[in-house]
C-alpha positions in Angstrom: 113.3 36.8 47.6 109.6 38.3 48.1 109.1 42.1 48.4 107.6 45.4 46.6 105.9 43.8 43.7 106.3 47.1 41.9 109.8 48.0 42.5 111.3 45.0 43.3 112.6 46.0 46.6 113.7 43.0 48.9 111.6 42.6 52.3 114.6 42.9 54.0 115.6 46.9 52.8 116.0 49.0 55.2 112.5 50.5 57.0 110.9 49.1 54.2 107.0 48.2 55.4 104.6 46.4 52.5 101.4 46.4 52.3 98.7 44.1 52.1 99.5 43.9 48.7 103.3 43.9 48.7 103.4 47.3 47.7 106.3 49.5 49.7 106.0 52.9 51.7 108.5 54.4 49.4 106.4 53.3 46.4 103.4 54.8 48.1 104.9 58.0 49.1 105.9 58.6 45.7 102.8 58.0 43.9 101.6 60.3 46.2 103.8 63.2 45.1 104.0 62.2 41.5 103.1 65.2 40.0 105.4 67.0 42.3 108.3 65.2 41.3 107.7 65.0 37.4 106.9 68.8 36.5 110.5 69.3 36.1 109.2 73.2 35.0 108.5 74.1 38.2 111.0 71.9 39.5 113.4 74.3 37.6 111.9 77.3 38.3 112.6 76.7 41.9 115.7 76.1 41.0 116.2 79.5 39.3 114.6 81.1 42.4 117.2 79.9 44.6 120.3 80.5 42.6 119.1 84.2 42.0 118.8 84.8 45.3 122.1 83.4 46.2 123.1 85.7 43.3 121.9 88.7 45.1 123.1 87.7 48.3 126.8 87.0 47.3 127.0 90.5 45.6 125.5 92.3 48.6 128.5 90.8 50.5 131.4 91.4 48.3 131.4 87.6 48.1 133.3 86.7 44.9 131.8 83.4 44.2 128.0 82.9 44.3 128.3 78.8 44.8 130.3 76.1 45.5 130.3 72.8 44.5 132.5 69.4 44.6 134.5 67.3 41.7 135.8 64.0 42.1 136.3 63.4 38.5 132.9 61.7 37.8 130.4 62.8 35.7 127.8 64.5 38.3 130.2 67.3 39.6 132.0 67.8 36.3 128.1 68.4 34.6 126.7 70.7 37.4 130.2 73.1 37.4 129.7 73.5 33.9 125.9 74.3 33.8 126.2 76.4 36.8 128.9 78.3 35.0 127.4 78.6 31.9 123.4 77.9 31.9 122.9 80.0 34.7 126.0 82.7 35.0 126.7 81.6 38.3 130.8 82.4 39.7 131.6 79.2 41.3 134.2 78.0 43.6 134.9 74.2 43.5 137.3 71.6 45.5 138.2 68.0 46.0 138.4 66.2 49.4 141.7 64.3 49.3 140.6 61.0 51.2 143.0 59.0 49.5 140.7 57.0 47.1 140.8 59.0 44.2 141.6 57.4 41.2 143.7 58.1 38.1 140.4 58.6 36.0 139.3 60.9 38.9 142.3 63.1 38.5 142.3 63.3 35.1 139.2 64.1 34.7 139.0 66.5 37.1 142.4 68.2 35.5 140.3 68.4 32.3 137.7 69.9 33.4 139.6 72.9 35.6 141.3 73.6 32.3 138.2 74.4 29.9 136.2 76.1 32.3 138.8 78.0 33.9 137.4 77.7 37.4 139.1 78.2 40.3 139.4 75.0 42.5 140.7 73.8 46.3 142.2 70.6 47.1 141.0 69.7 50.7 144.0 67.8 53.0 142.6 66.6 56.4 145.4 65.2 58.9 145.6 61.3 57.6 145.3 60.6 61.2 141.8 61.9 61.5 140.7 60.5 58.8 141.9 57.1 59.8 140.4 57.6 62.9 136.7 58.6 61.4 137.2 55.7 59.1 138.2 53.2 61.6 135.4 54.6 64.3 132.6 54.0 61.4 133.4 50.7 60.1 133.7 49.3 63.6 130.1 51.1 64.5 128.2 50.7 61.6 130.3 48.7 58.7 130.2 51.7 56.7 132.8 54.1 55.5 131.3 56.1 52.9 129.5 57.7 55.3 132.8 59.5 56.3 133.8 60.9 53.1 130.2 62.1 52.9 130.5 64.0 55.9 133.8 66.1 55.5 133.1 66.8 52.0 129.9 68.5 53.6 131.3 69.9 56.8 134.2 71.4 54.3 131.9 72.8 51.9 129.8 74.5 54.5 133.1 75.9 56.1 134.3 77.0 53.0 131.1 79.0 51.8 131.1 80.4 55.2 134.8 81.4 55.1 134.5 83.1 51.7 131.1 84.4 52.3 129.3 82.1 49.6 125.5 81.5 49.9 125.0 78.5 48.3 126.4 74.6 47.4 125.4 72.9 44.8 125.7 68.9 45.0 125.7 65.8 42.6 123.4 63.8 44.4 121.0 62.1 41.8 117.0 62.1 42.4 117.5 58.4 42.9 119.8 59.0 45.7 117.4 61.5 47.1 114.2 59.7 46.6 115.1 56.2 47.1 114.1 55.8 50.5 111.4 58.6 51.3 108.4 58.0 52.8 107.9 61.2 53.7 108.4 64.9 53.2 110.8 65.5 56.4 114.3 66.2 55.0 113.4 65.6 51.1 114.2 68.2 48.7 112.2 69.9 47.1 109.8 69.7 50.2 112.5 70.9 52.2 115.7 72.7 51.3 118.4 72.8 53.8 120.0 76.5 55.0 122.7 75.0 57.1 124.9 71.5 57.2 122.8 69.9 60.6 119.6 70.5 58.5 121.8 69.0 55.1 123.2 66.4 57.3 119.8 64.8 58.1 118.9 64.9 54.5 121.8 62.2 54.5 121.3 60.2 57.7 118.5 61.2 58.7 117.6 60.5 63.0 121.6 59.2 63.1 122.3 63.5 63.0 120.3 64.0 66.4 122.4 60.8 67.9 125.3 62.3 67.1 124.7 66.0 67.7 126.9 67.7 70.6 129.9 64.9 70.4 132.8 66.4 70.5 134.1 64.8 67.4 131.2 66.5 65.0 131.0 70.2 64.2 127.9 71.3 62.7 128.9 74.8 62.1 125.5 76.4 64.1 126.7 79.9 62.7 127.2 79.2 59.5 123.8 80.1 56.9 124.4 78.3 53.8 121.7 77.2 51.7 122.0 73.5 49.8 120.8 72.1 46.6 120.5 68.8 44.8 121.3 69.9 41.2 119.7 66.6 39.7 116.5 66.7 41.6 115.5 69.6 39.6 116.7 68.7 36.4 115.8 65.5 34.6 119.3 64.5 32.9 120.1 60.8 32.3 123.4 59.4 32.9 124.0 59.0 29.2 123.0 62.5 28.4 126.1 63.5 31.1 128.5 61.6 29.8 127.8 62.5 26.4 127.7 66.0 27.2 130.7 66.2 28.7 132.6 64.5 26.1 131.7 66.8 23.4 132.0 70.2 25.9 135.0 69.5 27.8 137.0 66.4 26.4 135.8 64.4 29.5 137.1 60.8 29.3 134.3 58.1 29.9 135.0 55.4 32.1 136.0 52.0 30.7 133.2 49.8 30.9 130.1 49.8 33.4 131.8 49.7 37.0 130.0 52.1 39.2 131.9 54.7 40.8 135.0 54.6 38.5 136.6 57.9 40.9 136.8 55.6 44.1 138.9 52.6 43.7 137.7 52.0 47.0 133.8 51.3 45.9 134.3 47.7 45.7 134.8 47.3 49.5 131.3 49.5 50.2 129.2 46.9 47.8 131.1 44.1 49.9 130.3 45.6 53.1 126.6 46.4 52.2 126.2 42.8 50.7 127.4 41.7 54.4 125.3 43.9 56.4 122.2 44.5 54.6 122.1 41.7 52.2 121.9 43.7 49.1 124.1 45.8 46.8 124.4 49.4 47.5 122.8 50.4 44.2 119.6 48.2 45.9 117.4 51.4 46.6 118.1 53.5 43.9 117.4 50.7 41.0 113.9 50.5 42.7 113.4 54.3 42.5 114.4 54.5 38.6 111.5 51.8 38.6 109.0 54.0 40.3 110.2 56.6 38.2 109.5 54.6 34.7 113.2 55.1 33.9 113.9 51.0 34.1 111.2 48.0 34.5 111.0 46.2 37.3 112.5 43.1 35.6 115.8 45.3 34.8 116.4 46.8 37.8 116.2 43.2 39.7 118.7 41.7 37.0 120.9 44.4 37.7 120.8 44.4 41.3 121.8 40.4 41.2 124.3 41.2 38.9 126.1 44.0 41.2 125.4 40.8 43.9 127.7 38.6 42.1 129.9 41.4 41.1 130.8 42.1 44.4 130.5 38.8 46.6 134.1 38.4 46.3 136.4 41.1 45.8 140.4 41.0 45.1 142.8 40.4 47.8 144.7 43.3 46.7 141.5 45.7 47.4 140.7 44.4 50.9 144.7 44.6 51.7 144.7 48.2 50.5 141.7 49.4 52.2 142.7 47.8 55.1 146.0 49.8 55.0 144.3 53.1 54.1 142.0 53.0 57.1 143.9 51.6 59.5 144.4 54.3 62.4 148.0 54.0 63.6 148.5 55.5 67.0 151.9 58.0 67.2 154.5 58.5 69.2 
């Protein structure tokens, strides 16, 4: 399959455009900012500029956590409640949407980790009925159901720093996640930092917030002023370094072998339904931005995109019958 001859991007990605020499907009727009996005000491210092002033804030409002940020039991939000905590003194409030996909090592983990730092934590419960519903609405619409989880665990976030007065939230997403499709500076941190979940909710979908803006069945919380940040896009830490990390801080278990997302039993059925919609795995766009970023070579990221292809081109019986279970919306009586 032809495409970005420097990232290895297939012609058919998403909004890709090449060039006249089959290099990508993405690749483009990131050579452009290259210096911006490698001085991870000013990167950092930004950082630090934001968290102090959410410092402030939360203390001039009696608030008695300065952030909040999400654990599903995987490395990202295990890593950022400890640094947060620790690196930068920060009092932080952290919780788990319960969307029925968790795993065992999810739980555990996220056990672990509430024990040695000694933080305090919220399950979130949303009526099974709405979340079929959401789930149901979005694989119909757009054979996608990630997107869902995405969305409470921001809209609950948001509502929670707002309820409690918190300032700031402090997410896992990696700079590959950020960065793998910008072309531009609209919506990308650190161009742009979001103050309120519409604003955060673009840096995610992008036009698909406008579409959906004013529908009864989306709540953008207009009132509440809570500023967002992508821990990893101001910090260069590998997914090694993580793990490791963690092990030797907290007692975090690694994950068995290699399988992506080892906290969502569900993730087979998102590679499945990318590979049917889009023609590629879901880790497509980021392996192509580790490229760009001289983290991979072109030739690795390519064999591991294939090998996510045949990973996931047929998945178990037993996966597809249980997700079709979970998400099933059932009417009531």
């Amino acid at each position: 399959m032809s495409g970005c001859v420097k990232c290895g991007l297939p012609e058919t990605y998403q909004n890709i455009i090449l060039d006249e020499n089959h290099v990508c907009n993405y690749c483009r727009f990131y050579e452009e900012h290259r210096k911006e996005f490698s001085d991870f000491q000013a990167l950092e210092a930004q950082f630090v500029k934001e968290v102090e002033a959410a410092k402030k804030k939360a203390a001039q409002h009696g608030a008695k956590y300065d952030c909040i940020t999400g654990l599903s039991g995987g490395k990202d939000g295990a890593y950022i409640t400890y640094e947060l905590q620790h690196k930068y003194g920060m009092r932080v409030l952290t919780y788990t949407l319960d969307n029925g996909f968790a795993t065992d090592f999810g739980r555990q983990n996220i056990e672990i980790l509430l024990d040695k730092l000694d933080v305090e934590h919220i399950w979130i419960n949303v009526k099974d009925s709405t979340l079929r519903q959401f789930y149901s609405a979005s694989m119909k619409l757009m054979k996608n159901f990630c997107s869902v989880c995405f969305h409470f665990c921001h809209y609950y976030s948001h509502l929670l720093a707002s309820q409690y007065g918190i300032p700031l939230v402090v997410n896992g997403r990696t700079r590959s996640q950020i960065l793998q499709s910008a072309d531009g500076e609209k919506g990308i941190e650190p161009f742009e930092i979001s103050r309120n979940l519409k604003s955060f909710e673009y840096q995610m979908f992008g036009k698909l917030t406008d579409k959906l803006d004013g529908y009864s069945c989306l709540d953008f919380l207009p009132e509440a002023e809570v500023t967002s940040l992508s821990y990893f896009m101001y910090h260069d830490v590998s997914e090694e370094e993580k793990m490791r990390f963690l092990e030797e801080n907290i007692g975090w278990i690694r994950p068995k072998g290699s399988v992506p997302h080892p906290d969502c039993w569900a993730h087979p059925m998102a590679e499945k339904c990318s590979l049917e919609k889009h023609g590629y795995p879901v880790r497509t766009g980021e392996l192509a931005e580790l490229v760009r970023e001289g983290k991979i070579t072109l030739e690795d990221a390519v064999q591991e995109r294939e090998a996510d292809r045949e990973a996931y081109q047929t998945i178990s019986s037993e996966i597809e019958e249980r997700f079709s279970k979970r998400i099933s919306f059932k009417k009531r009586l």
